[in-house]
VEXLO-241076 format. One record per atom (N, C-alpha, C, O): residue number from 1; residue in three letters; x negated, y negated, z negated. Coordinates in steps of 0.05 Angstrom, whole numbers. Example, Ala and Ser with C-alpha at 12.3 -4.5 7.8 and 13.67 -1.06 7.14 Angstrom:
{pos->1 | code->ALA | x->-264 | y->114 | z->-156}
{pos->1 | code->ALA | x->-246 | y->90 | z->-156}
{pos->1 | code->ALA | x->-264 | y->66 | z->-156}
{pos->1 | code->ALA | x->-285 | y->66 | z->-169}
{pos->2 | code->SER | x->-257 | y->45 | z->-142}
{pos->2 | code->SER | x->-273 | y->21 | z->-143}
{pos->2 | code->SER | x->-258 | y->-1 | z->-157}
{pos->2 | code->SER | x->-268 | y->-23 | z->-161}
This chain:
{pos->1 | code->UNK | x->158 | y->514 | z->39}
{pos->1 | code->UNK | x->142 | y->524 | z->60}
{pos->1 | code->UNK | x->131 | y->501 | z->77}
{pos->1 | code->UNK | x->146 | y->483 | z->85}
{pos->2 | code->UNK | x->106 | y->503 | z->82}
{pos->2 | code->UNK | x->96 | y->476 | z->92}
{pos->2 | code->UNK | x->77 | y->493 | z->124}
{pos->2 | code->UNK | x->62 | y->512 | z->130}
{pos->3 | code->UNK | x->95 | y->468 | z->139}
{pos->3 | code->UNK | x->90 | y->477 | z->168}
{pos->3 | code->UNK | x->57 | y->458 | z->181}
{pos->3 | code->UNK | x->50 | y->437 | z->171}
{pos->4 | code->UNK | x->41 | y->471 | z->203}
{pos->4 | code->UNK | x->23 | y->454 | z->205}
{pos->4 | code->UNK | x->39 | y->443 | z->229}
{pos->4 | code->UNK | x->59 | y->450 | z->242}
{pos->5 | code->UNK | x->20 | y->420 | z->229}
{pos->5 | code->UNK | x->33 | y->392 | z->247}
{pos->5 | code->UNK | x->17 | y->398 | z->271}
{pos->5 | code->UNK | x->-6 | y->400 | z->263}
{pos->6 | code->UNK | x->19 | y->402 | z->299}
{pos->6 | code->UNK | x->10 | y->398 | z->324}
{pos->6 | code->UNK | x->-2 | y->366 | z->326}
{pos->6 | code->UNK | x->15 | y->350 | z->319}
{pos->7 | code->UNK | x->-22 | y->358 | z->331}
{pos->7 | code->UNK | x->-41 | y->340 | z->326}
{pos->7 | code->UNK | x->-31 | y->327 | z->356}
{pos->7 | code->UNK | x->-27 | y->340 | z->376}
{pos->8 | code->UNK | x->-28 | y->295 | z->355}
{pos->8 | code->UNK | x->-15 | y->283 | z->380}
{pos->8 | code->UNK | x->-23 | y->283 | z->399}
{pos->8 | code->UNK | x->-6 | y->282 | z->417}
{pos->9 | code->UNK | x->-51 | y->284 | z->405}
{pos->9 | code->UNK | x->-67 | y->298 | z->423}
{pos->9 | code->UNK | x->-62 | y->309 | z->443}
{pos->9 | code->UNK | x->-61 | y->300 | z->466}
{pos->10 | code->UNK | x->-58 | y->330 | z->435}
{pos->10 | code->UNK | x->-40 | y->362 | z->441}
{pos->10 | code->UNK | x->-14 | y->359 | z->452}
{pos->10 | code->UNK | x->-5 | y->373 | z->470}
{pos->11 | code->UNK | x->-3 | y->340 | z->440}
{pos->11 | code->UNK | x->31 | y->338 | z->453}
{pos->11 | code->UNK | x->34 | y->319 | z->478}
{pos->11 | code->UNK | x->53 | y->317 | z->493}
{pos->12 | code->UNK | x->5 | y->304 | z->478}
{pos->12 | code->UNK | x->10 | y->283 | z->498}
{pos->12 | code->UNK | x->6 | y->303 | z->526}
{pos->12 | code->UNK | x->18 | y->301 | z->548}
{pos->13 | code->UNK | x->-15 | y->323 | z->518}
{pos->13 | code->UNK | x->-29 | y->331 | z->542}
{pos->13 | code->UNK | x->-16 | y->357 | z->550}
{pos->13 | code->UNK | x->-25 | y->370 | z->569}
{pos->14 | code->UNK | x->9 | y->368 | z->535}
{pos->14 | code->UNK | x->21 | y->383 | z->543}
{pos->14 | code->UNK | x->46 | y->377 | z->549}
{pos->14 | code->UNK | x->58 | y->392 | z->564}
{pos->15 | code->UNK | x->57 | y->353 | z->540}
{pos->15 | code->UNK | x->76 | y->336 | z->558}
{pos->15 | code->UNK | x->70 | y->330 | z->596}
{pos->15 | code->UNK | x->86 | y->333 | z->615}
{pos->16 | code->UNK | x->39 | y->320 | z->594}
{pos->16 | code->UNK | x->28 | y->306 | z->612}
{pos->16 | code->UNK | x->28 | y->331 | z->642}
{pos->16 | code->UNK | x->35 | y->327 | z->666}
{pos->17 | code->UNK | x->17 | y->361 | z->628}
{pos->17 | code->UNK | x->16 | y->373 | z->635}
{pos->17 | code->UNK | x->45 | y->391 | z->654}
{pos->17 | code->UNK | x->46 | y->404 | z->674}
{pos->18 | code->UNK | x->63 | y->382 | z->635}
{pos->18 | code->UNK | x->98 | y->391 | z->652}
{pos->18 | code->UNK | x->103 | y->373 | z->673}
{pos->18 | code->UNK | x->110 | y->377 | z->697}
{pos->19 | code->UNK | x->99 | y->355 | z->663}
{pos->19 | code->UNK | x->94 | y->335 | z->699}
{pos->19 | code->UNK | x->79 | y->337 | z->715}
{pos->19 | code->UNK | x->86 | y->343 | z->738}
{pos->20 | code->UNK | x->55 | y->331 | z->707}
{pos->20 | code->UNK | x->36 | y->335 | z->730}
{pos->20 | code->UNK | x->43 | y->363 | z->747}
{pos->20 | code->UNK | x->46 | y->360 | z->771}
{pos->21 | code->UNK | x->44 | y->382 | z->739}
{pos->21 | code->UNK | x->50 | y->410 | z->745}
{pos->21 | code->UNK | x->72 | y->405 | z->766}
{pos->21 | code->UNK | x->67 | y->407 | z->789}
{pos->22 | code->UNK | x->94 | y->398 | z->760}
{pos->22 | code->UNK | x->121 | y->400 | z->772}
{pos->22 | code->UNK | x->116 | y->381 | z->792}
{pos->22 | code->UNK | x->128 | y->387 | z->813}
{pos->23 | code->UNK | x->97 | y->354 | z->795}
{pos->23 | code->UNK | x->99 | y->340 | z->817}
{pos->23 | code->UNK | x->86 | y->354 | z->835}
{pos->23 | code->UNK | x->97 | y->357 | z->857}
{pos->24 | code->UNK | x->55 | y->367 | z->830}
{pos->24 | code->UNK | x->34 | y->375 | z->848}
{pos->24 | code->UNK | x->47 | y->402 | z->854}
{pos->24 | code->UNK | x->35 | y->414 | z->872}
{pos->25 | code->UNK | x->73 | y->417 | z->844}
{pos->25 | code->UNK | x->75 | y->443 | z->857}
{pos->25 | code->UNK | x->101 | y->424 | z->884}
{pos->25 | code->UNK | x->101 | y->429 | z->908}
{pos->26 | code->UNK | x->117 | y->403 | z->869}
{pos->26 | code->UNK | x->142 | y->398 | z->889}
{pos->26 | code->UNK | x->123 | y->381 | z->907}
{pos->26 | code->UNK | x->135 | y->383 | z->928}
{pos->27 | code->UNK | x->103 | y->368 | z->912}
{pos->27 | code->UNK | x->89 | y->360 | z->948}
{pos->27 | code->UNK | x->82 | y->380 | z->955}
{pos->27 | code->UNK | x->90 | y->385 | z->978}
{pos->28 | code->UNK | x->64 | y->402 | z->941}
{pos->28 | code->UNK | x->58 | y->422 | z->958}
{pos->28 | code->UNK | x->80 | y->438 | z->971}
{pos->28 | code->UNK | x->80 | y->444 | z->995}
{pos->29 | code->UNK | x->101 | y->447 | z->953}
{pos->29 | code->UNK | x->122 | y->459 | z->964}
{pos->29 | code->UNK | x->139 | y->445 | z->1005}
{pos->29 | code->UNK | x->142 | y->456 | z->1027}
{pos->30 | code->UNK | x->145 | y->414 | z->989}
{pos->30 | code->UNK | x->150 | y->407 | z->1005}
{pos->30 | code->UNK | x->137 | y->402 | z->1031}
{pos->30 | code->UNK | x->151 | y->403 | z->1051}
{pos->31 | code->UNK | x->108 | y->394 | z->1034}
{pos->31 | code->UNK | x->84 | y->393 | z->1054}
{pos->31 | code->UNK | x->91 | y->417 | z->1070}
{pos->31 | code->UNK | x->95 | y->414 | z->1094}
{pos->32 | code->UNK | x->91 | y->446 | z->1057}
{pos->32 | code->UNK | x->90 | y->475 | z->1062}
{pos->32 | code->UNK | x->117 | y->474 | z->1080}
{pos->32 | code->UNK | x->112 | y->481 | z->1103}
{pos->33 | code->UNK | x->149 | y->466 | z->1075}
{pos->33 | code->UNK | x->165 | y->477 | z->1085}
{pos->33 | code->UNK | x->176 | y->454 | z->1104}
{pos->33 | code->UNK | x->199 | y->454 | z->1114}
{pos->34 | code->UNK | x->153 | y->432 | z->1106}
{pos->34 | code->UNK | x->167 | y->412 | z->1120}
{pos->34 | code->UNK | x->153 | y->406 | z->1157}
{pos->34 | code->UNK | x->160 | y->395 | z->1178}
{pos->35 | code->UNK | x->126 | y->424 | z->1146}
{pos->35 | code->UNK | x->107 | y->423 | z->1159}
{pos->35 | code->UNK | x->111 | y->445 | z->1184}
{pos->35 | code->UNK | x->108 | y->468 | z->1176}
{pos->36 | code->UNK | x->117 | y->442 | z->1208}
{pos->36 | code->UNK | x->122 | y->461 | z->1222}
{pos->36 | code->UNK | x->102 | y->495 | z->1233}
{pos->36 | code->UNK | x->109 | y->517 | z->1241}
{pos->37 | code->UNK | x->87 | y->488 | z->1230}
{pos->37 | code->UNK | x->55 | y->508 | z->1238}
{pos->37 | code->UNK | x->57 | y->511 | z->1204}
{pos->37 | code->UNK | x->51 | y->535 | z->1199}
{pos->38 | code->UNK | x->61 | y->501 | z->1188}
{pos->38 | code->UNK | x->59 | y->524 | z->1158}
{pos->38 | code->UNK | x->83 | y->541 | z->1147}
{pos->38 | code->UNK | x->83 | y->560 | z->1131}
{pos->39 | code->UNK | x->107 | y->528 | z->1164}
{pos->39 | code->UNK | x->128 | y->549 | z->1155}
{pos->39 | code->UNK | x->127 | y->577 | z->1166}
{pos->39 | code->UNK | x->135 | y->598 | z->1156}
{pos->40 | code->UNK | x->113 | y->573 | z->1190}
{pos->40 | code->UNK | x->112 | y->601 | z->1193}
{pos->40 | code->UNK | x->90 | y->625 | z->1177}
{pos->40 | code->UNK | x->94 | y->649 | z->1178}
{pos->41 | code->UNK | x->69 | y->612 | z->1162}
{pos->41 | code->UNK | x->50 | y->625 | z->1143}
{pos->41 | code->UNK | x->63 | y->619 | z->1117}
{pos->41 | code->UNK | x->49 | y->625 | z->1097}
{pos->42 | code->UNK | x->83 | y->610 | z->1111}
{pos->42 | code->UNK | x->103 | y->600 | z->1087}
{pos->42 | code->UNK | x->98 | y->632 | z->1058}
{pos->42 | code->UNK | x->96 | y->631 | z->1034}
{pos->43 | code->UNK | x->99 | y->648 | z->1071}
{pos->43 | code->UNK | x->91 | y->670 | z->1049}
{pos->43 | code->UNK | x->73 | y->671 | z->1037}
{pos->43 | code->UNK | x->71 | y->674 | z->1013}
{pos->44 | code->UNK | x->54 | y->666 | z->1053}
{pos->44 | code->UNK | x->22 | y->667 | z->1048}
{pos->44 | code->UNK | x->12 | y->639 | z->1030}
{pos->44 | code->UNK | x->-7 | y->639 | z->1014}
{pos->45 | code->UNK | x->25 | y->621 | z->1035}
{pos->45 | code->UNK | x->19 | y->592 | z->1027}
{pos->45 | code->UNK | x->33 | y->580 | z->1003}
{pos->45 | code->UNK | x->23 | y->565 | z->987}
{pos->46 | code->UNK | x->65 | y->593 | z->1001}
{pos->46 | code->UNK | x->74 | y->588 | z->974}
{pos->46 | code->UNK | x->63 | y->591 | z->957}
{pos->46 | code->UNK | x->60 | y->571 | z->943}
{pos->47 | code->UNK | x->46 | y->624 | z->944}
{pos->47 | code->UNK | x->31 | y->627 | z->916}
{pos->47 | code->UNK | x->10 | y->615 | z->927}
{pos->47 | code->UNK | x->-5 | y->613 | z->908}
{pos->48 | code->UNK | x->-6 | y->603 | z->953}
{pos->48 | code->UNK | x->-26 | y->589 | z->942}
{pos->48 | code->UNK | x->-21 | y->561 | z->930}
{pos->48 | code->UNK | x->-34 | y->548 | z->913}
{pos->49 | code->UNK | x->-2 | y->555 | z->941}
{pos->49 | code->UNK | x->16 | y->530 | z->924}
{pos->49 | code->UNK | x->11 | y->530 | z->897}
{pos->49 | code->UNK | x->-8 | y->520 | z->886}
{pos->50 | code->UNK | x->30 | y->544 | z->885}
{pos->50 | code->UNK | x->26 | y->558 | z->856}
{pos->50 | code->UNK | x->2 | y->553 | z->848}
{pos->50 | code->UNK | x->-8 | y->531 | z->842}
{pos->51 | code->UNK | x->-11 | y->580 | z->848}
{pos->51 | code->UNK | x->-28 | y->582 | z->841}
{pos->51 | code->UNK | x->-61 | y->548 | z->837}
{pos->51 | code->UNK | x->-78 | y->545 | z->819}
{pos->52 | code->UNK | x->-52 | y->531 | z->864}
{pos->52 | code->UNK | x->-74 | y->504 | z->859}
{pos->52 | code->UNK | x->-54 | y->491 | z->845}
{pos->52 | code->UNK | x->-67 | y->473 | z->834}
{pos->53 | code->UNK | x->-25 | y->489 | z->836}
{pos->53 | code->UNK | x->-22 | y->472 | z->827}
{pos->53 | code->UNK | x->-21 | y->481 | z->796}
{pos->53 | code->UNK | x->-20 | y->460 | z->783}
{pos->54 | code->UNK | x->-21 | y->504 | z->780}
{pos->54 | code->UNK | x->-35 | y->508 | z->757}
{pos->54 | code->UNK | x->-59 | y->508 | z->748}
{pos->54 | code->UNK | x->-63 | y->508 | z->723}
{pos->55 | code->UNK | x->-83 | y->507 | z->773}
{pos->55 | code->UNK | x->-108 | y->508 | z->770}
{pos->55 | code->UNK | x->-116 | y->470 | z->766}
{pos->55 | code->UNK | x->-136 | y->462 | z->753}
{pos->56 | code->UNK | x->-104 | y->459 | z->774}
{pos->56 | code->UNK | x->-111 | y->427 | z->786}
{pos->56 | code->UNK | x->-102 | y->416 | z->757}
{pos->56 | code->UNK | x->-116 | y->398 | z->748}
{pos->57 | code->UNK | x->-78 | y->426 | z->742}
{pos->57 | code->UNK | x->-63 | y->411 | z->730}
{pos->57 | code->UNK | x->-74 | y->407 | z->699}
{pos->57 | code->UNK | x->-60 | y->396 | z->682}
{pos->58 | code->UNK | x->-102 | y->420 | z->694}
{pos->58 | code->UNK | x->-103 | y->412 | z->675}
{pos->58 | code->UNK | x->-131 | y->397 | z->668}
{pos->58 | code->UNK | x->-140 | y->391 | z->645}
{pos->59 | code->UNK | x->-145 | y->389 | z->703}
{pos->59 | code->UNK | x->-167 | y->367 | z->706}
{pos->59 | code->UNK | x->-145 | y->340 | z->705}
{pos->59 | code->UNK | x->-152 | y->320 | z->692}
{pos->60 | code->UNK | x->-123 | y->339 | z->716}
{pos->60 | code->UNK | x->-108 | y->318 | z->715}
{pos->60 | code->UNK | x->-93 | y->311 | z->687}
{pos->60 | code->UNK | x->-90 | y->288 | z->681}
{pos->61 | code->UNK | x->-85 | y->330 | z->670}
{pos->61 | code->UNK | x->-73 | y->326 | z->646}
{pos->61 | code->UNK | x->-90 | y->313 | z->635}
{pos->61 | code->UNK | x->-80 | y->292 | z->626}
{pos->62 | code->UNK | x->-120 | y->317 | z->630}
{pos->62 | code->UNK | x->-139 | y->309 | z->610}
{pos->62 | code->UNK | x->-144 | y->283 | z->611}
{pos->62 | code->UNK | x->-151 | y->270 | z->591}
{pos->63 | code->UNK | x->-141 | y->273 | z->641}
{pos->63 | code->UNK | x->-157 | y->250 | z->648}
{pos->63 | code->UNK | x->-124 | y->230 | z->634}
{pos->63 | code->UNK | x->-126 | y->211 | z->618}
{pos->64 | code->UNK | x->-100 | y->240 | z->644}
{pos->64 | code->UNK | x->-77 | y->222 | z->646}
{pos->64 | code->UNK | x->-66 | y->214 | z->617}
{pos->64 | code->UNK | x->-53 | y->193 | z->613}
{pos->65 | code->UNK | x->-73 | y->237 | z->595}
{pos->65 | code->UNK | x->-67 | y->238 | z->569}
{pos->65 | code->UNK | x->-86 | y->219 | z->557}
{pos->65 | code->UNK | x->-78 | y->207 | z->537}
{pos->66 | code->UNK | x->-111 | y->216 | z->567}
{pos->66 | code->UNK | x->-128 | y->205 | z->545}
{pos->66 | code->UNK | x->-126 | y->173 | z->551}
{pos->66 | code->UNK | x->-133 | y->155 | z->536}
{pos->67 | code->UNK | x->-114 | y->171 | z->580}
{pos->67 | code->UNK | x->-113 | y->143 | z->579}
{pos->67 | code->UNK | x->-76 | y->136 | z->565}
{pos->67 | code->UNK | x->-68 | y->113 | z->568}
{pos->68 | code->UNK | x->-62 | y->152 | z->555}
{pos->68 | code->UNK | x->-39 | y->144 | z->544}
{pos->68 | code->UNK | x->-35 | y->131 | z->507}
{pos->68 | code->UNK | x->-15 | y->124 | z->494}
{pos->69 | code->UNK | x->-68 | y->135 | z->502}
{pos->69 | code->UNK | x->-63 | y->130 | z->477}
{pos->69 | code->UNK | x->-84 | y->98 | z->474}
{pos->69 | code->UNK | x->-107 | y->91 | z->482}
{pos->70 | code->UNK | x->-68 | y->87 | z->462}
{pos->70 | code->UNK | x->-73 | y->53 | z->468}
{pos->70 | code->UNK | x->-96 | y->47 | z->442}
{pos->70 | code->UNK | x->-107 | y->26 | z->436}
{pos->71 | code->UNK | x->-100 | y->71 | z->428}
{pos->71 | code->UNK | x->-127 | y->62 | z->414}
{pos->71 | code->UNK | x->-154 | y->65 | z->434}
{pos->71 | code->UNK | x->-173 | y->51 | z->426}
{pos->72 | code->UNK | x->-159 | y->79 | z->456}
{pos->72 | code->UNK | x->-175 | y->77 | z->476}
{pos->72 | code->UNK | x->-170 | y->60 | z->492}
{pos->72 | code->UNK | x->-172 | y->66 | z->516}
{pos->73 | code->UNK | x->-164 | y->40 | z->488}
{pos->73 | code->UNK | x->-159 | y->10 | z->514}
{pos->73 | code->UNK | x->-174 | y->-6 | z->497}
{pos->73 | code->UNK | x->-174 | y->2 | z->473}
{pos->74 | code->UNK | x->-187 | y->-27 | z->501}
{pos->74 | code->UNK | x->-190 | y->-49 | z->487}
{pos->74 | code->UNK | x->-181 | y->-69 | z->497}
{pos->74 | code->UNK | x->-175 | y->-69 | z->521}
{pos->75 | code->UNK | x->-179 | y->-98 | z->478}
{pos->75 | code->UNK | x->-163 | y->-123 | z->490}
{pos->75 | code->UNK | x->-169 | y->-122 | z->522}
{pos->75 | code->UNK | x->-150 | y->-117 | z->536}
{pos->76 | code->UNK | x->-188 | y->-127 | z->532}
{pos->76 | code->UNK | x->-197 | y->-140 | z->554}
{pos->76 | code->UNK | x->-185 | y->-114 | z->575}
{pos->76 | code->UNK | x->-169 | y->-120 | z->593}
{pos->77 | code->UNK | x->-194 | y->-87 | z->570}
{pos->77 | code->UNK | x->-176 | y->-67 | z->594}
{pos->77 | code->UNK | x->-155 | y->-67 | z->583}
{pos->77 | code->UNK | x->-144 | y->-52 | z->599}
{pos->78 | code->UNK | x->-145 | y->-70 | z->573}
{pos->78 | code->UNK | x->-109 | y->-79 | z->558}
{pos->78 | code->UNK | x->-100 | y->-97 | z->586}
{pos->78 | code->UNK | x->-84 | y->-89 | z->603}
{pos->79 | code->UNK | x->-111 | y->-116 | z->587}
{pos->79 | code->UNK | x->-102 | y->-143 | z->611}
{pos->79 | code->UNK | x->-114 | y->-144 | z->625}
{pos->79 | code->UNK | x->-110 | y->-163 | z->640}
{pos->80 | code->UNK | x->-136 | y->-126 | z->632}
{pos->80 | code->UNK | x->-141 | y->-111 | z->666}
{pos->80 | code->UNK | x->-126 | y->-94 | z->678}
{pos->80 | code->UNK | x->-123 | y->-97 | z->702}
{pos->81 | code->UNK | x->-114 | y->-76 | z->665}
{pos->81 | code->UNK | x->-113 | y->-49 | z->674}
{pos->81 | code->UNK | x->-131 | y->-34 | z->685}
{pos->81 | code->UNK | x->-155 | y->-34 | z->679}
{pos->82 | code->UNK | x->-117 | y->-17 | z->707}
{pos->82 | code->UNK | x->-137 | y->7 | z->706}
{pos->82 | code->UNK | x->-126 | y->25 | z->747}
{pos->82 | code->UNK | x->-108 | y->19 | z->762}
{pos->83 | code->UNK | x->-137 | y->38 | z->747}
{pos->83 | code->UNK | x->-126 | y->53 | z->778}
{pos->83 | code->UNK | x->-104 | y->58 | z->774}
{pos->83 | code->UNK | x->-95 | y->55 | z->797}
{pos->84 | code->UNK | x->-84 | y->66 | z->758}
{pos->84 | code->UNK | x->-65 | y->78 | z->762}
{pos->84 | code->UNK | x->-45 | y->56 | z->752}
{pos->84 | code->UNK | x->-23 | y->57 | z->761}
{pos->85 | code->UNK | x->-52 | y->34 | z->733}
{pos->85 | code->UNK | x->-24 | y->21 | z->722}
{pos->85 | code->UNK | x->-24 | y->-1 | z->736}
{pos->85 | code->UNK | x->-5 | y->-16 | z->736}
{pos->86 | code->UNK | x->-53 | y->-5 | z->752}
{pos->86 | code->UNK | x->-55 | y->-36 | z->774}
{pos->86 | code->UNK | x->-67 | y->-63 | z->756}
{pos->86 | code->UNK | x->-69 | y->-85 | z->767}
């Protein structure tokens, strides 16, 4: 029985995607219950939490996945870097 293979692609950006997710819901979370004038709308503001940080998380997966695969770097941005690695 021959299984199909999930294309690496796919695994980077659904890896990429469990993080991104979990960071952008835990600032919002924490912003929300740390913030004194939002704890009291804390009901109202949690699922909008939620809710932007599933909507956000997959303009950020795309961009963060495609720079993880080192056939899109070439020598010279290899030993520049880039915004996020400095």
């Amino acid at each position: 029985m021959e299984t199909e293979k999930i294309p690496t692609d796919i695994w980077l950006k659904v890896m990429c995607a469990l993080m991104i997710n979990a960071v952008l819901f835990g600032v919002g979370i924490i912003t929300v219950l740390s913030v004194p004038t939002f704890v009291d709308q804390a009901k109202y503001l949690i699922p909008v939490v939620i809710v932007a940080s599933f909507a956000i998380t997959p303009f950020l997966c795309g961009f963060i996945a495609r720079r993880m695969r080192i056939r899109n770097w070439t020598a010279d941005q290899w030993r520049e870097g880039d915004l996020i690695s400095g």
